[in-house]
C-alpha positions as CSV (number, residue, x, y, z in Angstrom):
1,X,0.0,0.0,0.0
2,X,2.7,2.3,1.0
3,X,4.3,1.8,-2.3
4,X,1.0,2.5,-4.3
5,X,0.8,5.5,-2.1
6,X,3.8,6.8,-3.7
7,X,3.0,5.4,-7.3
8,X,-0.8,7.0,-7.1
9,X,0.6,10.9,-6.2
10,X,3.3,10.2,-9.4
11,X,0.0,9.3,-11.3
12,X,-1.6,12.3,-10.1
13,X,1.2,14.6,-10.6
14,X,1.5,13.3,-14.3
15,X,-2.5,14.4,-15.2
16,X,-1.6,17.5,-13.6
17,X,1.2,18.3,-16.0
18,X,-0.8,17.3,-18.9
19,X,-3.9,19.6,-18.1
20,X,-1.9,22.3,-17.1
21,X,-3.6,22.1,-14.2
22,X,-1.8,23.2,-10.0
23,X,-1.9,20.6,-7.4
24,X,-0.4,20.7,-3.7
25,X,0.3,17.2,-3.0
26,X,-0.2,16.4,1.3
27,X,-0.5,14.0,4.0
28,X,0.6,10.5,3.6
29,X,3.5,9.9,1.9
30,X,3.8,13.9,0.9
31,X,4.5,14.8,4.9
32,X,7.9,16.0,5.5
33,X,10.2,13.2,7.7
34,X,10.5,15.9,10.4
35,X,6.5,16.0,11.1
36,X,6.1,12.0,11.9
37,X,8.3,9.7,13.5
38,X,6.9,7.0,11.3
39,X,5.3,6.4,7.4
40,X,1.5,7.9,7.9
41,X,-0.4,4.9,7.3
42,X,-3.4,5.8,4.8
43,X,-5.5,3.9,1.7
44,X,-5.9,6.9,-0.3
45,X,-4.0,9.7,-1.8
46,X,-4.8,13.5,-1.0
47,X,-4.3,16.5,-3.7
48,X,-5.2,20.3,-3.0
49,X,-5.9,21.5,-6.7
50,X,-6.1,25.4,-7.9
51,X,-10.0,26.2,-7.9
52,X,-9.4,27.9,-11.7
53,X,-8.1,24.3,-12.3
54,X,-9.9,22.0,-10.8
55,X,-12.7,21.7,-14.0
56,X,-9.3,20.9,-16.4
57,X,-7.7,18.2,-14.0
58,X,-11.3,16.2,-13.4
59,X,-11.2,16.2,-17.2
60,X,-7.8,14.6,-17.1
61,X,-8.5,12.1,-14.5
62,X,-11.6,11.2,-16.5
63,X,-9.4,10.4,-19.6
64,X,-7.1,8.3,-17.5
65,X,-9.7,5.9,-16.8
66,X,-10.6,7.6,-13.5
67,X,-14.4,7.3,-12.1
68,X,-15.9,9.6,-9.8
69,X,-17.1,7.7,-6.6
70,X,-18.7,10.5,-4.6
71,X,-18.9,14.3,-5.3
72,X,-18.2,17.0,-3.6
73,X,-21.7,17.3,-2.1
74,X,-21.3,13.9,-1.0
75,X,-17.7,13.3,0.0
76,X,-17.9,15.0,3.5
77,X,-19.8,17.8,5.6
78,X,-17.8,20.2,4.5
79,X,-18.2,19.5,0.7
80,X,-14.5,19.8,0.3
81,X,-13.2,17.1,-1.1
82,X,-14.5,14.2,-3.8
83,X,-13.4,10.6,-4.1
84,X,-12.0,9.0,-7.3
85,X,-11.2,5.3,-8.1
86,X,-9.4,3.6,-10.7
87,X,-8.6,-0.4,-11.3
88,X,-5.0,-0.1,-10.9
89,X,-4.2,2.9,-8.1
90,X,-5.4,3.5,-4.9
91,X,-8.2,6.3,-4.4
92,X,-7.6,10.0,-4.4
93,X,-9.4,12.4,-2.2
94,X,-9.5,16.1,-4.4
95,X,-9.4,18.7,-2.9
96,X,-11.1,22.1,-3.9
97,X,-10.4,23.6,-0.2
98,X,-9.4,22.5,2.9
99,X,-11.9,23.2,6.2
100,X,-11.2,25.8,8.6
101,X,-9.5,29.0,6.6
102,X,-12.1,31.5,6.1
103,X,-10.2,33.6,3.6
104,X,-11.8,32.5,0.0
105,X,-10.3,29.0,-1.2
106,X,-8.3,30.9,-4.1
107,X,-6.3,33.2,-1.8
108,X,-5.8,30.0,0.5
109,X,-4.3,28.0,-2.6
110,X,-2.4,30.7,-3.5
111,X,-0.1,31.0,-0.2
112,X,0.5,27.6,-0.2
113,X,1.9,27.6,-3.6
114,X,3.9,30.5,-2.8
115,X,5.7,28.7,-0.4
116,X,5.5,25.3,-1.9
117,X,9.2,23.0,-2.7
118,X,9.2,20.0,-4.7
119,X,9.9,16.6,-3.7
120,X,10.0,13.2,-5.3
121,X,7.3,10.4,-4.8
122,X,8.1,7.5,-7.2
123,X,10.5,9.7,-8.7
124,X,8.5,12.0,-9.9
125,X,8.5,16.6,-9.0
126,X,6.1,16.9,-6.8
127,X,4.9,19.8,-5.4
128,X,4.1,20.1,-1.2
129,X,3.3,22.5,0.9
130,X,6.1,24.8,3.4
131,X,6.5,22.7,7.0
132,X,4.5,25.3,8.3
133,X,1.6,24.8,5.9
134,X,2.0,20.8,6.3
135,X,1.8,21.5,9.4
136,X,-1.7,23.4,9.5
137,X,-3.0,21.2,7.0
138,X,-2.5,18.3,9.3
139,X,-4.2,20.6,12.5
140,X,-7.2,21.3,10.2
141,X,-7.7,17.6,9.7
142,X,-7.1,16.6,13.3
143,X,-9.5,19.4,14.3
144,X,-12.4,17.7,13.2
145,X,-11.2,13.8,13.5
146,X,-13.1,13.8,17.1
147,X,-9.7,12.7,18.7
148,X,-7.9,13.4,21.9
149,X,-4.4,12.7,22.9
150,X,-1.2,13.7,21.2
151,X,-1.0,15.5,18.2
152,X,2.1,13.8,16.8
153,X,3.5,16.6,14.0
154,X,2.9,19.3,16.3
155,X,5.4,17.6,19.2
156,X,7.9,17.0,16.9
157,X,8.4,21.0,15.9
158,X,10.6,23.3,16.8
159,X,9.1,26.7,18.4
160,X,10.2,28.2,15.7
161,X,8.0,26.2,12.9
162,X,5.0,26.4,15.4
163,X,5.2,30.5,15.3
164,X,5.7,30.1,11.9
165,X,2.0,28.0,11.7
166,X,0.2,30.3,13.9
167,X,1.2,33.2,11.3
168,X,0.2,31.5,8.5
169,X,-3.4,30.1,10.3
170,X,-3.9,34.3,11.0
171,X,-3.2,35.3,7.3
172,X,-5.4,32.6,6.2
173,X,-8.2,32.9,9.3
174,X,-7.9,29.2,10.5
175,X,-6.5,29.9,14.5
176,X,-10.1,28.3,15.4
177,X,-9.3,25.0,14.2
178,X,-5.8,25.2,15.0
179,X,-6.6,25.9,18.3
180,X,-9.0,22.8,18.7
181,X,-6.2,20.3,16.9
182,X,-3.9,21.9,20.0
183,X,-6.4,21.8,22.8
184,X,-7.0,25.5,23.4
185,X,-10.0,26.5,21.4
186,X,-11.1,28.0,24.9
187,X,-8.8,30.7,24.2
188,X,-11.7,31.4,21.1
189,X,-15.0,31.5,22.4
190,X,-16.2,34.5,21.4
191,X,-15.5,33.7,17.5
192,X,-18.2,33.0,15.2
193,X,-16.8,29.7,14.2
194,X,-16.1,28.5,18.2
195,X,-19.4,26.4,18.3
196,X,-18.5,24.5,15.0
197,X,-14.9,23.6,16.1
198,X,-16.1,22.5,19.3
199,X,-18.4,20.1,17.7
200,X,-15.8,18.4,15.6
201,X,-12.6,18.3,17.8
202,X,-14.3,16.9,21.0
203,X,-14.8,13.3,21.2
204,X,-18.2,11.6,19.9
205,X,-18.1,9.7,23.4
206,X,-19.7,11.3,26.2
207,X,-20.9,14.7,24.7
208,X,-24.4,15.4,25.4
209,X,-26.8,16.0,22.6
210,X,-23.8,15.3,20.0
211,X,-26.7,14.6,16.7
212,X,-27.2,15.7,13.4
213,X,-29.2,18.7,14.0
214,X,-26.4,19.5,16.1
215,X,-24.1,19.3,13.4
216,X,-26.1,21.4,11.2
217,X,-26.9,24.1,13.8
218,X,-23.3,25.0,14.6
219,X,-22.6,24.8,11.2
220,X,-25.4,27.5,10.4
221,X,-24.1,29.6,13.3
222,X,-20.6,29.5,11.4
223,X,-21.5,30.7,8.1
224,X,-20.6,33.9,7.1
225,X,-23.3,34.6,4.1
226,X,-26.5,34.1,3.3
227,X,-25.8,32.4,0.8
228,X,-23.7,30.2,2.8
229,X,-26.4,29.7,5.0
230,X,-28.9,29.0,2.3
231,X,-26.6,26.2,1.1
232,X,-26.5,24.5,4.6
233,X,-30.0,24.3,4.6
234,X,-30.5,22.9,1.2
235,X,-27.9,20.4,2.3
236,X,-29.8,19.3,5.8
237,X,-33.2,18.0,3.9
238,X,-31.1,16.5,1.2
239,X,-30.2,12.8,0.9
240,X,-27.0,11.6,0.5
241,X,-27.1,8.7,-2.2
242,X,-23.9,7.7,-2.3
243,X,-23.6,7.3,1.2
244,X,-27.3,5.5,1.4
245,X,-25.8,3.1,-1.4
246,X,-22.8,2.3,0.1
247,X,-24.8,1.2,3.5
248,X,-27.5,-1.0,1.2
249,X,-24.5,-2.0,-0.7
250,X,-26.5,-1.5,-3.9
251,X,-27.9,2.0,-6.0
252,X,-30.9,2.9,-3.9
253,X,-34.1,2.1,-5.3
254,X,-36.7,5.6,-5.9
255,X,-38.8,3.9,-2.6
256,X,-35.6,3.8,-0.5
257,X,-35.0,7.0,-1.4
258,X,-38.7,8.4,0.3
259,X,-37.9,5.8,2.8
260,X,-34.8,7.5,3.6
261,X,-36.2,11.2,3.4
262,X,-38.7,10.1,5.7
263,X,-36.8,8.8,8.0
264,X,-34.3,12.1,7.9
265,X,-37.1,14.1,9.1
266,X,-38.7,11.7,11.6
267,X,-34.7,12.0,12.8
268,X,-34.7,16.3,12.5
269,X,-37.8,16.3,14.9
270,X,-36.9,14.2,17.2
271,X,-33.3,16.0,17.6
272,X,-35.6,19.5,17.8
273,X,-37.8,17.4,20.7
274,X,-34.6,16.2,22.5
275,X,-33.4,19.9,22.2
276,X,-36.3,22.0,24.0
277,X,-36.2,19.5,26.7
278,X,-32.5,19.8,27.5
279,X,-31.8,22.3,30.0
280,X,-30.7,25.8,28.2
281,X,-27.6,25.8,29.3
């Protein structure tokens, strides 16, 4: 695995350089030596692509016998990233934006290409992010992985790289969820996006009221648009089919689909039940 790891970011990197398209290639085999103490185990392969290019580079993967297993809609909460499979390589998670920075997704992309270096997977230029920006990449993702204990890549850094990452999370508005990955997002709680980083960086285990409509409601509270907001709600009565099919284990019929929207909001009331009767604190 850890050798197609390695193979699947050279694939990647070589659809990129025929569609002309930017990528930022991260975690997994793309981490720099000095943020783990051992190879990051993983099954896929993560890219960060230029929004201008992303439309170019899904065209590439396309005509490299790629197939597009979930969409962005689908692939997570955040509607960040979508999943790609192909018969030889493993899968690739692309990126159009990474959770957490509130700056707009192009100005994010654009400092971490301005401090990006190359490196070689499979012996092939690719090109990562600074340590600093590999650094807050991997915060953003362990601020909403629901984990406690230590964060690994953040022990092994010098103070040095650490003041470094806390600059580059202010330029880009991410000290939120860099604060939750370190444990201090106490030091936030007057910030608009507190409630939504407190949701995903505690533990699932032993948080009261921890539901969907939960989820959505801090969520709601964090956008900063209307139209934003608008999205989240068109998003909370909607289905996920991909996911639904992947539990049934086959394309959900049109009645499984009612069934399923049914039982959503059967689920929304009863979270909006369990909520009036819960104390207000």
């Amino acid at each position: 695995m850890w050798a197609r790891l390695h193979l699947t970011h050279a694939v990647m990197q070589a659809v990129a350089d025929e569609t002309g398209a930017d990528i930022l290639h991260v975690k997994g085999p793309a981490v720099a030596a000095e943020l783990r103490s051992a190879p990051r185990r993983s099954t896929d392969v993560d890219v960060l692509v230029r929004p201008a290019h992303l439309a170019r580079f899904l065209v590439g993967l396309r005509a490299h016998g790629w197939s597009q297993l979930s969409s962005f809609d689908e692939g997570s909460s955040f509607a960040h990233a979508a999943n790609w499979g192909h018969p030889l390589w493993t899968f690739v998670d692309v990126h159009r934006f990474f959770p957490g920075p509130t700056v707009p997704a192009a100005d994010v992309f654009d400092e971490l290409w301005a401090g990006r270096h190359a490196v070689e997977l499979a012996h092939v230029a690719c090109a990562v992010p600074s340590l600093a920006a590999q650094l807050l990449v991997l915060a953003l993702h362990e601020a909403r992985s629901h984990r406690t204990g230590r964060f690994e890549a953040w022990d092994l850094s010098d103070a040095a790289r650490r003041d470094e990452t806390w600059l580059l999370a202010r330029r880009l508005g991410a000290e939120v969820p860099l604060a939750a990955a370190l444990g201090r997002l106490d030091e936030y709680r007057g910030r608009r996006d507190y409630p939504l980083w407190k949701f995903w960086s505690e533990p699932e285990s032993g948080v009261p009221g921890r539901d969907r409509l939960t989820e959505w409601a801090v969520r709601f509270h964090a956008a900063r648009s209307l139209r934003e907001r608008a999205f989240i709600i068109s998003r909370m009565v909607r289905v996920n089919r991909t996911h639904l099919g992947m539990e049934l284990g086959h394309s959900p019929t049109a009645a499984e689909m009612r069934a399923e929207y049914r039982h959503r909001v059967a689920a929304g009331w009863q979270g909006v039940v369990a909520r009036l009767r819960r104390p207000r604190a």
